[in-house]
C-alpha positions in Angstrom: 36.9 -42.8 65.9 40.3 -41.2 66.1 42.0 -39.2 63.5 43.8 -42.1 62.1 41.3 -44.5 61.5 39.3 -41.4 59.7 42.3 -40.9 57.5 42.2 -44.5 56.8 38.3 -44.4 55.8 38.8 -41.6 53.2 42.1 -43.9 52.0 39.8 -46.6 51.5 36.8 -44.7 49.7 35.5 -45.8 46.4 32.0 -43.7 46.3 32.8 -42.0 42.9 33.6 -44.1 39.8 34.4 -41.1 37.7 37.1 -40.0 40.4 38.6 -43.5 41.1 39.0 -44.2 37.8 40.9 -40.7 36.5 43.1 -40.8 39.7 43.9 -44.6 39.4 44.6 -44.1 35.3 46.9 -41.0 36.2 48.9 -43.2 39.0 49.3 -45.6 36.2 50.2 -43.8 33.1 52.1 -41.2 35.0 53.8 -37.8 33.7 57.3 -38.1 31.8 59.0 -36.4 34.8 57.1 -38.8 37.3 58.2 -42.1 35.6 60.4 -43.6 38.6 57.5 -43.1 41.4 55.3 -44.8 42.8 52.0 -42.9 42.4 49.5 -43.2 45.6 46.3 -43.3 43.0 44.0 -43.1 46.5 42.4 -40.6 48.4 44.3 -37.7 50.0 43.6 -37.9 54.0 44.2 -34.4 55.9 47.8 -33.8 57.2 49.5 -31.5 60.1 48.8 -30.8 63.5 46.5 -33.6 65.6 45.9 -30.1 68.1 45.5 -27.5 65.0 43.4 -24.4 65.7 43.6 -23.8 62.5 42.0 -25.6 59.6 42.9 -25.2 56.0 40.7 -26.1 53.5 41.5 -26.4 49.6 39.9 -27.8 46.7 41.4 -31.6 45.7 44.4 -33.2 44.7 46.1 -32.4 41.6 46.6 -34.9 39.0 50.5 -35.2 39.4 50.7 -33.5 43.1 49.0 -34.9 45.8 47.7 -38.0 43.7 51.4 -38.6 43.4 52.7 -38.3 46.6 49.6 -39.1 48.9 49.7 -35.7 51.0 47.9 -32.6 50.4 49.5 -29.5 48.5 53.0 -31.7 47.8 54.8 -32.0 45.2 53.2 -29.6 42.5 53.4 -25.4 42.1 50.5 -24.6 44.5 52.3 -26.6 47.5 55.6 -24.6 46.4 54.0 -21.7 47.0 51.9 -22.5 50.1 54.5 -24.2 52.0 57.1 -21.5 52.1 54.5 -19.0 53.2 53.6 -21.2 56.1 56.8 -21.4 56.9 57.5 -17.8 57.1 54.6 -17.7 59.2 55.6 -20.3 61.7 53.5 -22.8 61.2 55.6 -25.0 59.0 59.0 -26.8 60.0 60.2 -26.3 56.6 59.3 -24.8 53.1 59.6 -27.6 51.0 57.3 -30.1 50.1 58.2 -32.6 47.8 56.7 -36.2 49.2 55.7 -37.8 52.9 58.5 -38.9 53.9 60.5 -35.5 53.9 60.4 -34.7 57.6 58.0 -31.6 57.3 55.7 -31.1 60.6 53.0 -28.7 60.8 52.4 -26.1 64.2 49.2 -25.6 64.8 47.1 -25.8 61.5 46.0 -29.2 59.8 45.4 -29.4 55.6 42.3 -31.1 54.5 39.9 -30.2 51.7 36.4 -30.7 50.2 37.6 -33.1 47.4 40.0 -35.7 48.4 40.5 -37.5 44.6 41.9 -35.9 42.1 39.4 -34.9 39.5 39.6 -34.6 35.9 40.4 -30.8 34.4 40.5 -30.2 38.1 36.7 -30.0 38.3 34.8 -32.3 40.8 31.4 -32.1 40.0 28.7 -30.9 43.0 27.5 -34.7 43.5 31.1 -35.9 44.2 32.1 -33.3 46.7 28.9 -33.9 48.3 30.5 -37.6 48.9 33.4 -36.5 50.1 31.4 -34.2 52.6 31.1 -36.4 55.4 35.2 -36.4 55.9 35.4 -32.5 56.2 32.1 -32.9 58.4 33.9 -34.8 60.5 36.6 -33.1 61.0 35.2 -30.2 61.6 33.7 -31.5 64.9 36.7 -33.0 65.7 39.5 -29.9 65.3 36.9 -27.2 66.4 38.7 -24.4 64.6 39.0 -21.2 65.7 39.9 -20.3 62.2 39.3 -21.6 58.9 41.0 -20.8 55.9 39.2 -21.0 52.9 41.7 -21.6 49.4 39.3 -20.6 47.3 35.6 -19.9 46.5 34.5 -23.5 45.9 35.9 -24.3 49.6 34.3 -21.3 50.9 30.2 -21.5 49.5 30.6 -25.7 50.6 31.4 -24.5 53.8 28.5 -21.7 54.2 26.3 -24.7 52.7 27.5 -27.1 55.5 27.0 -24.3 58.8 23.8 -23.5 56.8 24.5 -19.9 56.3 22.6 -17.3 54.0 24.0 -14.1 55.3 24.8 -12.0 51.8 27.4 -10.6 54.0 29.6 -13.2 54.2 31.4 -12.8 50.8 34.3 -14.3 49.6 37.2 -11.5 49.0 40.3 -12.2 49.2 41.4 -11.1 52.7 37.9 -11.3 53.9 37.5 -12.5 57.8 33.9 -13.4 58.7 33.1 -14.8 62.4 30.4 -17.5 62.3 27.2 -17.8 63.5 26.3 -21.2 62.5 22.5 -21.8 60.8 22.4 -24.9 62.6 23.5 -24.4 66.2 22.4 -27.6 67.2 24.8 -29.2 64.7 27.6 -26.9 65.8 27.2 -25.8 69.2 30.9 -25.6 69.7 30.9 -22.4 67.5 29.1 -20.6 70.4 32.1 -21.0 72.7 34.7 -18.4 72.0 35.1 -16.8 68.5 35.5 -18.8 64.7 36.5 -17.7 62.3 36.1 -18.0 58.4 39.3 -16.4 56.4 39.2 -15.7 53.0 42.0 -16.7 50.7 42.4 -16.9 46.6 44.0 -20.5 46.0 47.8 -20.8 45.5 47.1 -22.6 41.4 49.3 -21.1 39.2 46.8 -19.3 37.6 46.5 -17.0 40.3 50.2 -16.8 41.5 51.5 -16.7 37.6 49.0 -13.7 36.9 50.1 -12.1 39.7 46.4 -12.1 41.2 47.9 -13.9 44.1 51.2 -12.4 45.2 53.7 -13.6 47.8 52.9 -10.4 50.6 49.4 -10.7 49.8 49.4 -14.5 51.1 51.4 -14.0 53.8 49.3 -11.9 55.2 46.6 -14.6 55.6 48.5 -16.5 57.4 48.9 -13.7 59.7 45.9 -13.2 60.1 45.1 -16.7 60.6 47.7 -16.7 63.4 46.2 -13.4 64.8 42.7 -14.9 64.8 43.4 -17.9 66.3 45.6 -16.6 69.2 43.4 -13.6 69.7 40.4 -13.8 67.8 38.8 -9.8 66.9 36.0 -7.3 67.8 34.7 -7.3 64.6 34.8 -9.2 60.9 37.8 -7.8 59.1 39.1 -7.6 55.6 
């Protein structure tokens, strides 16, 4: 299967009633501001580079964001502040985001997440991301990262759980650059060529960027250090 007709299986998926339902009640009922579009409603598939070494992972769509415009991290406050940093770091054409058909193109780093519907209060529950798990497992072992980048601590434990690693080392800290050793080589035996890596990152929500938890030089220097890590790799796990 190529990566089209995967994007075109998580479109299609229906395997949590909870989840269909909020998402397809929030295309229809829209937000004041949103009245004159046309809500996607479906699952979010991945977007950017078909030859990323770098893989992004989030959490899920937000209500009016992504379940609006059908691509990950557009059209909402956590894609306003992601995209411009991307940007700044190269790996973005452009630092807007505002729906699919805007012209934006993405060097070397694809978007995905572990939730692909948005969820009510922004809280998938542990069964439905274990649904959506199969799409993130298979993209995985298609991209082959050389770097990960985790936006936030719900993306990062999924993604311990899925290489099957129990290493109390491997915390999540913002900044924090672990190199995997997978659990389960047999499962992953492409982490044992070259270095991969697993970067840290708090999640561009307004709660952290509005607090100032998350500032703009803090973020741009993941993306450095994604770009560092995947062109380089390192001696040793970072922070």
């Amino acid at each position: 299967m190529d990566l089209e007709a995967h994007n075109r299986q998580v479109i299609a998926c229906r395997k949590c009633p909870r989840l269909v339902a909020w998402r397809e009640e929030v295309a229809r009922e829209k937000r004041k501001a949103y009245l004159d579009w046309d809500y996607w409603g479906k699952p979010v598939p991945g977007f950017g580079d078909a030859d990323a070494r770098v893989l992004v992972v989030g959490l899920a769509p937000g209500a009016h964001g992504s379940n609006r415009t059908g691509r990950p991290f557009t059209g909402d406050a956590s894609g306003g502040f992601l995209y411009p940093a991307l940007y700044r770091a190269g790996f973005a054409s452009q630092p807007d985001a505002l729906r699919r058909e805007d012209g934006l193109k993405l060097h070397d780093i694809y978007i995905t997440a572990v939730g692909r519907c948005a969820p009510p209060a922004n809280k998938p529950t542990p069964e439905e991301l274990d649904n959506c798990e199969p799409y993130l497992e298979w993209e995985l072992q298609r991209f082959k990262p050389r770097v990960i980048v985790c936006l936030g601590r719900i993306a990062f434990d999924r993604l311990l759980r899925m290489f099957s690693i129990r290493d109390p080392r491997m915390n999540f800290a913002h900044g924090a650059a672990h190199k995997l050793v997978p659990g389960n080589e047999e499962m992953y035996p492409w982490l044992l060529q070259g270095d991969h890596w697993l970067l840290c990152s708090y999640h561009p929500s307004r709660q952290n960027t509005q607090t100032g938890r998350l500032t703009v030089r803090m973020f741009d220097r993941i993306w450095s250090k994604a770009r560092e890590l995947s062109e380089h790799g390192a001696t040793s796990t970072t922070r």
